[in-house]
N, C-alpha and C positions, 0 to 999 in steps of 0.2 A: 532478621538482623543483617543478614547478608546483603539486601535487595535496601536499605537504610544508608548501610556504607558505602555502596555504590554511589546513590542519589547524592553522599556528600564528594564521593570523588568525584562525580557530574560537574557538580558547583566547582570544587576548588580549583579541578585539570581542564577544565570546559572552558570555552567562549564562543560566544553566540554573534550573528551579524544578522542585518536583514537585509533582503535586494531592496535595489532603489523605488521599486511599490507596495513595498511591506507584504507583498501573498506570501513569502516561503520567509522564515527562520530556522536555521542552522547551525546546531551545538557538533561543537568537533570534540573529538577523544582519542587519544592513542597515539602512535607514531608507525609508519610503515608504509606499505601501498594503500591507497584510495579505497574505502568503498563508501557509494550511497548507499543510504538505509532511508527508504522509502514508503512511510505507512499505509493503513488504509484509511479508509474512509472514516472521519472521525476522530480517528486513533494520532496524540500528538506523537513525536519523536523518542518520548520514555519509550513506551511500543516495545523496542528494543533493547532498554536495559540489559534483559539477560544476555542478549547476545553479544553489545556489547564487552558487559564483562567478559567472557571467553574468548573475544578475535583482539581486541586495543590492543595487546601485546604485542603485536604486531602488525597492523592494520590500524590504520588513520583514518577513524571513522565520522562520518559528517550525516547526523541525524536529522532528518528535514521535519518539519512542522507546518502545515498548507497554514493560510488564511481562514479563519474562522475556527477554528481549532486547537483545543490545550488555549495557551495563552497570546496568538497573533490574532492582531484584530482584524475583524470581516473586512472584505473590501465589494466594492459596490455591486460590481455585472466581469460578465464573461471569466466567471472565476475559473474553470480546468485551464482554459487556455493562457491565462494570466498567470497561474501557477506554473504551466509547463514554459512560459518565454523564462518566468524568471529559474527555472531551474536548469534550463540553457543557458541562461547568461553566469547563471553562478558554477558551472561545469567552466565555461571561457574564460569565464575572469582566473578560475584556481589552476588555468592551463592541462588538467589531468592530463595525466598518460596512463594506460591498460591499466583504464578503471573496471571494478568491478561494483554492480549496482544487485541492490535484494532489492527488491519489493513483497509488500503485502497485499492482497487483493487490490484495491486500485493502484499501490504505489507496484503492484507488479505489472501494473496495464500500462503504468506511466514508462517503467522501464521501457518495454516493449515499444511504446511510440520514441523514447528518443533512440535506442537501436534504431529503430528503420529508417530513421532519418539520418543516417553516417555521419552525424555533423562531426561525433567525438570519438576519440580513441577508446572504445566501449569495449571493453575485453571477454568478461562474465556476468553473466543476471542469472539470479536468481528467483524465478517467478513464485511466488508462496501464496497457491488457492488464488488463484487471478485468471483472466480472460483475456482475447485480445478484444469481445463486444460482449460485455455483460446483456447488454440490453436483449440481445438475440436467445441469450438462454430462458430470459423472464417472459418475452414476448409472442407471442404468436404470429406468425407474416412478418417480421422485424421489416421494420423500415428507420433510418436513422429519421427522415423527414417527417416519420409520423409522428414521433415524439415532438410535444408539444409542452410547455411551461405551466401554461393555466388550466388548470385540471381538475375537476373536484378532488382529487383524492391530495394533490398537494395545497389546495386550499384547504382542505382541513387538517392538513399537518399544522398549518401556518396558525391555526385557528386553538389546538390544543392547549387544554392549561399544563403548569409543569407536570402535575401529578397524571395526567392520562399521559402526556409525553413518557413521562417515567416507567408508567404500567407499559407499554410499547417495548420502552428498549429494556427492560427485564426478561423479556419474551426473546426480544432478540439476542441479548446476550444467553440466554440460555440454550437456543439454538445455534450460536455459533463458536460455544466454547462447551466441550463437557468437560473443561477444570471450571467445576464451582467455586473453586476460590479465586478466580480470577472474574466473575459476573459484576459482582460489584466494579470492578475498574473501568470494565466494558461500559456499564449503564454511567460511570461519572463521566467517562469520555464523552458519551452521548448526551448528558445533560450537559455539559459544558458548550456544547459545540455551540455557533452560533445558527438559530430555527432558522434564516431565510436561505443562508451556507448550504445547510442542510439540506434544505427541501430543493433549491435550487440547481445546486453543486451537483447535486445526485442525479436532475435528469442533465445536466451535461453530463454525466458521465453515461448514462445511457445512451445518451444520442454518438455515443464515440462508436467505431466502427472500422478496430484498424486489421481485421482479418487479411486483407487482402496486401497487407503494406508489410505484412511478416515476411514476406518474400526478398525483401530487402535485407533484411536480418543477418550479419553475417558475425556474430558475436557467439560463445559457447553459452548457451542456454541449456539450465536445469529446470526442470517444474515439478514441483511440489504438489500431488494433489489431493485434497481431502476425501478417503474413501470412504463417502457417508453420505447415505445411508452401506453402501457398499461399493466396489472395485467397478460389477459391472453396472452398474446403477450413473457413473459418474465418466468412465473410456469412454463413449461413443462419444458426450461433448466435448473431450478433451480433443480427443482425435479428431472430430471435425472441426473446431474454432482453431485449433494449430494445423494445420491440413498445409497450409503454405509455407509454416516455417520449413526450411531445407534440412538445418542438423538442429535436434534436440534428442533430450533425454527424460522422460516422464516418471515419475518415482511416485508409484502412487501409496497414502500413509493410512494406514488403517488404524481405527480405536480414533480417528480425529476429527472434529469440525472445523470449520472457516479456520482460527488460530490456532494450525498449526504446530506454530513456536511458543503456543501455550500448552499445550494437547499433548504433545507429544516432540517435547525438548530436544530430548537425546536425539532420538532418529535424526531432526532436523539440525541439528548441532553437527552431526555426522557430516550429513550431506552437506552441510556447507564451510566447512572445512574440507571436505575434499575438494568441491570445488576451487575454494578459496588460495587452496597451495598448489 
């Protein structure tokens, strides 16, 4: 009932804009200091509903939605980078000042690259189960140059019908949230998304590699991490893909996977409220 009458305050107190290339759409809520809320992969700007409700009372909240995702339509090539001009330009255009940005696993990788670029008055991020190079955790010899587009295994992404697409992210939502009653949202997100977005989108986001550009960072970062399987299982790649950031704070959550702020609410509700005030 609760998570119903949000969705209609969405609608009624909400208004939505798109940048001038249609990658990012934008529903604002609340009134107060700035924060982006920035998804993951997949995952449209609802994502944050719950948190939402708890900060808009005082925080003026601007929930992003990429290209090919929830309800913005795909756009053709170079989609991360096309995504991140236009969410620079939509930072310039609203003027911020000591903004504060959450992200979720890629929207926490997205934070992290506009911090190191000082274009903006970036105050606070909040990283939520993100990386500064995904690719280097999955990869063996990481190289950003080795990643490659045409691949057998993203050819047979492209190739799936819905129902094995579907059997896939069942699996994955099951491994990235142990709130079962949140899997199905996960897998609709997933079936929504658009398949070339997807398979595409993803190795850009692999090929990204801003390990070394944290150095520039000079924003209050908290990070979120999912301790899962366990604490020590998960410190060493924290501690070495953040190795350049100068000052941060690592909070690592137990009893939680990838979401977190599905997982394990409160705690993360906690921490970002302190941060936040």
């Amino acid at each position: 009932m609760k998570s119903l009458i949000l969705s209609i305050a969405l609608v009624i107190i909400s208004f939505s804009l798109f940048a001038d290339t249609g990658s990012i759409q934008v529903d604002v809520v609340g009134k107060g200091k700035p924060v982006l809320l920035l998804p993951g992969f997949t995952c449209p700007g609802e994502v944050w509903s719950e948190t939402v409700e708890k900060i808009s009372q005082n925080h003026e909240c601007h929930l992003v939605t990429y290209a090919g995702f929830g309800d913005v339509p795909a756009i053709d090539s170079l989609w991360l980078q096309t995504v991140k001009t236009d969410i620079d330009k939509y930072i310039a255009d609203n003027e911020f000042s000591n903004l504060s940005i959450v992200g979720h696993s890629m929207g926490g990788t997205l934070a992290l690259w506009l911090a190191s670029e000082k274009q903006f008055d970036i105050e606070k991020i909040m990283v939520v189960d993100a990386l500064p190079c995904m690719g280097a955790m999955m990869i063996p010899d990481y190289s950003s140059d080795k990643i490659i587009y045409d691949t057998p295994y993203n050819r047979n992404l492209l190739k799936m019908t819905d129902g094995e697409f579907s059997g896939m992210a069942r699996n994955f939502a099951a491994f990235m949230s142990k709130s079962v009653s949140k899997h199905q949202q996960i897998v609709d997100w997933m079936m929504k998304a658009d398949r070339r977005t997807y398979v595409y989108g993803y190795t850009d986001l692999l090929k990204l590699d801003l390990r070394e550009n944290l150095k520039n960072i000079e924003s209050q970062v908290v990070i979120l991490a999912a301790a899962n399987p366990s604490k020590s299982m998960v410190e060493g790649v924290y501690n070495n893909q953040f190795a350049a950031l100068k000052t941060k704070e690592i909070v690592y959550i137990e009893n939680s996977a990838h979401f977190i702020m599905f997982d394990q609410f409160e705690t993360y509700m906690k921490e970002l409220k302190q941060l936040l005030n």
